[in-house]
N, C-alpha and C positions, 0 to 999 in steps of 0.2 A: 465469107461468112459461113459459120457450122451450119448444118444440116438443122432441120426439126431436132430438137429432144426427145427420147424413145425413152417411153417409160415400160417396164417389163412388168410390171404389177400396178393394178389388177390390170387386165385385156381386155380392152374393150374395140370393143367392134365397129367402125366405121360406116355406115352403107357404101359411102360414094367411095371412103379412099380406102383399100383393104390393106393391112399389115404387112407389113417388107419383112423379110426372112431375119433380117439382122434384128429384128424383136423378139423372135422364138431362141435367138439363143445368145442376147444381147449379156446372160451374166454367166453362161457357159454352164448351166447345171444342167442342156438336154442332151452334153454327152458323158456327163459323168452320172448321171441319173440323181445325185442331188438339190436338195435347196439349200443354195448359198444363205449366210448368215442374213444378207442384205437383203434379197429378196424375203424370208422369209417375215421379216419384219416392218416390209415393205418399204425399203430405202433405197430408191434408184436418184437419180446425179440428181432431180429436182429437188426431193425430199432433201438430197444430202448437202449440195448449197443454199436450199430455205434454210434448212437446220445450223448451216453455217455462217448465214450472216446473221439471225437472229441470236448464236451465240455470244458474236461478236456483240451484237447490240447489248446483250447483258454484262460482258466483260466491258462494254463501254461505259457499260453506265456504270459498275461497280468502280471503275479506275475514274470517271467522273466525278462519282459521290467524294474519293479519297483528296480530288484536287479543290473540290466546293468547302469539306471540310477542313482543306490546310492551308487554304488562299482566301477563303469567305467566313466574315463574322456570324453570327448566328440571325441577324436580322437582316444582312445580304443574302444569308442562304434564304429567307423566308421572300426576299425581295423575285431572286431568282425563279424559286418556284411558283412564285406569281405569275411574271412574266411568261412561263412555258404552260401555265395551263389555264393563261388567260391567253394567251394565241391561240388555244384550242378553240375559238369562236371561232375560226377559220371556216369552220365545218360548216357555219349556218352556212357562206356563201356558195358551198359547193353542192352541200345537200348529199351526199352520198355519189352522186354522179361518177365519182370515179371507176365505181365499182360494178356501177351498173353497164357501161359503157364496155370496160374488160367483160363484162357476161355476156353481154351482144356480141363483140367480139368471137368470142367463144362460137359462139350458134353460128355468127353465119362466115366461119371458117369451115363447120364439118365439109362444105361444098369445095374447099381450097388445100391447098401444098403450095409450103414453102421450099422453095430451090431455087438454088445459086441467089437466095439474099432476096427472091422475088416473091410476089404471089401469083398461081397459074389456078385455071382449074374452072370451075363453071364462072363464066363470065356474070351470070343474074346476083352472085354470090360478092363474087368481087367488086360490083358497082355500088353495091350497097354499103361493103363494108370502108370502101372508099370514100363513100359519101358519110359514114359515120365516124372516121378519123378528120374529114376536114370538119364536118360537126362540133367536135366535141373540142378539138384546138380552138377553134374560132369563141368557143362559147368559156372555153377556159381564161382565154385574154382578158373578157371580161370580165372574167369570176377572180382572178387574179388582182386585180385593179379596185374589185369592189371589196376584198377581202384585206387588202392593204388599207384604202379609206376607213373600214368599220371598225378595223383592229386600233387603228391609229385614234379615232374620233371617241370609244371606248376606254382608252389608254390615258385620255386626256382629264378626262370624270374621273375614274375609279386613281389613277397617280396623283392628282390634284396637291397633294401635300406633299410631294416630292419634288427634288431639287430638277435645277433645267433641263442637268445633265442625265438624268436616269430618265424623262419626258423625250429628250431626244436617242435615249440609247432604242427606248420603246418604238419610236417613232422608224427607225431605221432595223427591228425588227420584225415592227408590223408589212413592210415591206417586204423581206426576205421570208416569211412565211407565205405572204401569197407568191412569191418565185415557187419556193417546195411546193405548193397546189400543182403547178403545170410540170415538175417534172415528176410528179406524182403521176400525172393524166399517164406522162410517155411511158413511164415505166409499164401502167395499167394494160397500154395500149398493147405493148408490144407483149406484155404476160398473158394476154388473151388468146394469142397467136400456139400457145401451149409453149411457149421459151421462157419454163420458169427457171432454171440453172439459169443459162444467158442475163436474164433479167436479177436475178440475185446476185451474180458474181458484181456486175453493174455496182447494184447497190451497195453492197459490200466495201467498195470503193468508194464510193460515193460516201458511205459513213464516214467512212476510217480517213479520209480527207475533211470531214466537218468536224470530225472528234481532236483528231491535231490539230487544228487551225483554233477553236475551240481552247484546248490546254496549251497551247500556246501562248493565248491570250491571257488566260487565268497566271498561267507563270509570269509575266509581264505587267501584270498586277491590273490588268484593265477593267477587273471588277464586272459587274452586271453586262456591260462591251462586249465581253468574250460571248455572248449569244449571238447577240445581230452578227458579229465578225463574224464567227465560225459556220454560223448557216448558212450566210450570203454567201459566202468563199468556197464551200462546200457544196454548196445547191445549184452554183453556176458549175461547177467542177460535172459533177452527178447529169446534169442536162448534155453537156459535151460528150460524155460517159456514153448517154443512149442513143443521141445520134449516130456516134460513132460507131455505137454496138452492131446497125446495119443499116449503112449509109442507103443502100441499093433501097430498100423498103421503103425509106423516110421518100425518098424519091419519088418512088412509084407514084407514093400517096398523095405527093402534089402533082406530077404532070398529068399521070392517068385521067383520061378523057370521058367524063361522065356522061352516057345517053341520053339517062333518065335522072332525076331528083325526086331524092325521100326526105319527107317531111317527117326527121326524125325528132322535135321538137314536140311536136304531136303525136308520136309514139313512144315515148318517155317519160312524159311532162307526170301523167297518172302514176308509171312507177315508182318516180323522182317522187312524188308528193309522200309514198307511202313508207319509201325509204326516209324521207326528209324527219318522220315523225320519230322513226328510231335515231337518227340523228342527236335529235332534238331529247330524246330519254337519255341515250347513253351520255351526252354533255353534264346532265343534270346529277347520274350516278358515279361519274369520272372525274369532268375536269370543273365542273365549277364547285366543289368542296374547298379545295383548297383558298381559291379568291373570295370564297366567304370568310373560312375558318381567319382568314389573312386580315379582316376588318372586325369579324367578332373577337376575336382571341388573340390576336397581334401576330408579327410577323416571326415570333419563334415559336410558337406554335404551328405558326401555317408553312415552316420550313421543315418543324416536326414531321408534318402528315406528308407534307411532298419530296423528301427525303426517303424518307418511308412507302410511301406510292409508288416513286420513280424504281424502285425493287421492286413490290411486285407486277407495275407493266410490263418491266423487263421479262419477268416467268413468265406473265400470259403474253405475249410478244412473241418467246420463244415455244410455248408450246403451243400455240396458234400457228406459226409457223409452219409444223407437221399436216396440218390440217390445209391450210393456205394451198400447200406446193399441188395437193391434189384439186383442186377448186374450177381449172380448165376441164380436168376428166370428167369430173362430177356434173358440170356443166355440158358435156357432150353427151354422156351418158344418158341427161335429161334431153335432150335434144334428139337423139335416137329411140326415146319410150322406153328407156334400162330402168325404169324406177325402183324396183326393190333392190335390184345395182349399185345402184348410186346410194340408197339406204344404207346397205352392208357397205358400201368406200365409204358413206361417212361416219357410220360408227365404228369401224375399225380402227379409223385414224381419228375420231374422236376421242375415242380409249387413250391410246397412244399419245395425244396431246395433254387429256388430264394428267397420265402417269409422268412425264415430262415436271409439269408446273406442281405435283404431289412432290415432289420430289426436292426442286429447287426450294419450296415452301421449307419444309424441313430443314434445311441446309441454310436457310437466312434466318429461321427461329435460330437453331442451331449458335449461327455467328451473334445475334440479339443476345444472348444469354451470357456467350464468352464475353462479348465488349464490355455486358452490365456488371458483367463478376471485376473485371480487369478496369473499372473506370476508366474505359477507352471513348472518348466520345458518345458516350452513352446519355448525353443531355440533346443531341442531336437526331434521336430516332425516335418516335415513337415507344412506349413502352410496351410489353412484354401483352398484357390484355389486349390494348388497341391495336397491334401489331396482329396478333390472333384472329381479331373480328373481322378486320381490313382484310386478312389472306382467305377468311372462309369463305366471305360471300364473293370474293375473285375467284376461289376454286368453283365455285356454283358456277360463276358465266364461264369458266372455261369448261368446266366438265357439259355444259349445253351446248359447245360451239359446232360439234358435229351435228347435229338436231338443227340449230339454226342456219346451219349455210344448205342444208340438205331442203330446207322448204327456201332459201333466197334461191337454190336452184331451180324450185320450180316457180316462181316468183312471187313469193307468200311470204311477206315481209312483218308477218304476227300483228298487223293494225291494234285490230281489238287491245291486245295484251298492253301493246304501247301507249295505247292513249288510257290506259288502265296506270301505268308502269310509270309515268313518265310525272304527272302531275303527285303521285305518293312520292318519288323520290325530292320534286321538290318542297312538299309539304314539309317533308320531313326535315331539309335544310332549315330553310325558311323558320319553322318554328320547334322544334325538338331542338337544334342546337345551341338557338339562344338561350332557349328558357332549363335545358335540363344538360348541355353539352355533348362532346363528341363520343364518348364513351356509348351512350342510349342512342345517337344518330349513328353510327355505327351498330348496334343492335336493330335497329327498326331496317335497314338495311339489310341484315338477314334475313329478317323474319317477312320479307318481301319478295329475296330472291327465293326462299325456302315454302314459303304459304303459296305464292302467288304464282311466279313464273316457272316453278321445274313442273308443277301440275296443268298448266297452259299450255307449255312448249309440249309437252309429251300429246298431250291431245292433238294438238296442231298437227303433229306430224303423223298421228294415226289415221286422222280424216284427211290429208294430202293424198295422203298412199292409199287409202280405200277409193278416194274420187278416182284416179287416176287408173285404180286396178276397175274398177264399174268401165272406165271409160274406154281400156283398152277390150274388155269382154266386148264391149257393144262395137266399137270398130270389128271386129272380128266378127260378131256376130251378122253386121251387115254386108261383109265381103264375100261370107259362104252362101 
């Protein structure tokens, strides 16, 4: 197995484990006296296989869209995108837990080193995190299982008027979604460990095996099939992936002989709750638009907007991405008191992530415009207004995403804003779009991200970093 990933930008300082020489001259600019291209812009192997599988996820889905559109009628494409952002209830069973678990992770590695495939290093460190990998397996089984039963039970109400055949296509990929929960967990697991290349290249595989298996299907004529097929074939594929990524580890983390037992169930459950609430917002601003639009306004409509969606997750995917690969640093950084550190890592590459998703935006109005001139499938996207509204208020949550992972680093998970955020978003489905349509629910959508959360989140973050800056004067002040 490779060594840890050495990231050369920014430097951050360890207490326990100090920097190996191969960091100071890991891109070779300390003896030419320059800054390399990549360094300068902050792109070392994490950055640069995040960046490359999220590419890929966009080239998938663009070469996706072209196989939906020349194998799918327009009321299977509406079907389809049902089906993918009505799995997204997945999330209630998990609650965010994935993410929180990679954070721990994070924390109580600064005590550890990975070598030769193992974990060494303060023993008090290693028991814990031991106990928080059989944790979070054990509790995924059953998040897995309950995440299959609610999708399925779900499936059964809202398909109701659908044939046997698309109840049972549902039913076998209400399953295969809770499989991707657990290999979601491992991938978490092991990105927490700071092996985010490793963990990307992984995935990367992992996609590009669910994406053929996938258009295979669709070429095959299997219709609505080609979902459950391609995840479940792809999602077992992706778990063999991370085992195998470091067999040695997975090991450890079952034999290794635990002292003591953390009641990490009771150390989570608070976070879990407050995570669960943004959970619970961002479903409401994401994924269940379309499974309304899909029973108000029918299914080509609601293949419309998730035709159109599925573009731009792709851009915030990918420029989320840039932000993502540094998210262990930014977590150590908070774990060693670097708080105005991790400030400047996250809005550096918050920058950098907007410019990213600015960019592709442009370049999908861009192709919107050519299709509608060229009557190219141009009844199958959104048009040219709705497509506009839908990319502003995505460039809003992206252009926040360094703001918000930089207080989930310090584990300020915006409550307030949520439980503020989360009930307007659904008001606004619920009744703006019956009564006035998508056009104005998509406007009220801005004027939520723009009134409401860019003047919350900025505050949030200013009060983090002032507690914290009080907090470390007064440490200081009590040790002199």
């Amino acid at each position: 197995m490779s060594r840890r990933d050495r990231h050369s930008t920014p430097s951050i300082p360890v207490k326990s484990r100090p920097a190996s020489p191969a960091q100071s001259v890991s891109d070779g600019s300390s003896r030419t006296g320059k800054v390399s291209l990549r360094r300068r812009f902050g792109i070392d192997s994490a950055v640069l296989w995040t960046g490359t599988t999220s590419s890929w996820s966009l080239l998938r889905g663009l070469l996706q869209i072209s196989f939906i559109l020349y194998f799918l009628s327009p009321e299977e494409q509406g079907l389809w995108y049902a089906f993918t952002h009505l799995a997204a209830l997945s999330l209630f069973a998990e609650l965010g837990l994935t993410q929180i678990i990679s954070q721990h992770v994070s924390y109580e590695y600064t005590g550890l080193t990975l070598s030769e495939g193992q974990l060494t290093g303060d023993p008090h460190h290693l028991g814990r995190l031991v106990s928080l990998v059989r944790y979070a397996v054990r509790f995924y089984v059953l998040v897995t299982t309950l995440a299959a039963l609610l999708l399925a039970a779900v499936g059964f109400f809202y398909f109701e008027g659908q044939t046997p055949v698309v109840l049972l296509a549902w039913i076998f990929y209400s399953i295969a979604t809770g499989l991707y929960l657990l290999a979601n967990l491992l991938l978490a697991i092991y990105r927490g460990l700071d092996q985010v290349a490793g963990t990307q290249r992984t995935l990367l595989l992992g996609n590009l095996a669910t994406s053929l298996f996938t258009w295979l299907a669709l070429v095959l004529e299997a219709g609505v099939w080609a979902l459950p097929i391609g995840t479940a074939l792809g999602t077992t594929i992706l778990i063999c992936l991370v085992l195998k990524l470091n067999s040695r580890f997975w090991l450890q983390m079952l034999r290794y002989h635990l002292k003591t037992r953390v009641d990490w169930m009771r150390q989570l459950l608070g976070y879990q709750g407050k995570m669960a609430l943004t959970i619970v917002s961002n479903y409401f601003s994401i994924y269940l638009l379309v499974p309304v639009v899909f029973q108000v306004e029918g299914p080509v409509v609601a293949g419309q907007l998730g035709l159109t969606q599925a573009v731009v997750v792709g851009l915030m995917s990918l420029a989320h991405a840039v932000l993502m690969a540094k998210t262990p640093n930014l977590n150590m950084l908070v774990a060693n008191g670097q708080h105005r550190e991790s400030l400047k890592l996250a809005i550096r590459y918050g920058m950098i992530s907007s410019a990213f998703f600015l960019l592709g935006a442009l370049l999908f109005l861009s192709a919107v415009i050519i299709l509608q001139h060229f009557d190219l499938y141009a009844d199958r996207f959104l048009n040219l207004p709705l497509s506009i509204l839908l990319l502003f208020y995505s460039f809003i949550m992206s252009a926040l995403n360094g703001a918000s992972q930089f207080l989930l680093a310090h584990r300020n998970v915006q409550t307030s804003l949520v439980l503020v955020r989360g009930p307007l978003f659904a008001l606004a489905i619920f009744l703006v779009l019956p009564n006035f349509g998508l056009y104005w629910l998509l406007v009220a959508f801005n004027l939520v991200w723009l009134l409401l959360c860019i003047p919350w989140t900025l505050r949030d973050v200013v009060k983090c970093l002032a507690a914290h800056s009080d907090a470390t004067v007064e440490e200081n002040a009590s040790h002199a």
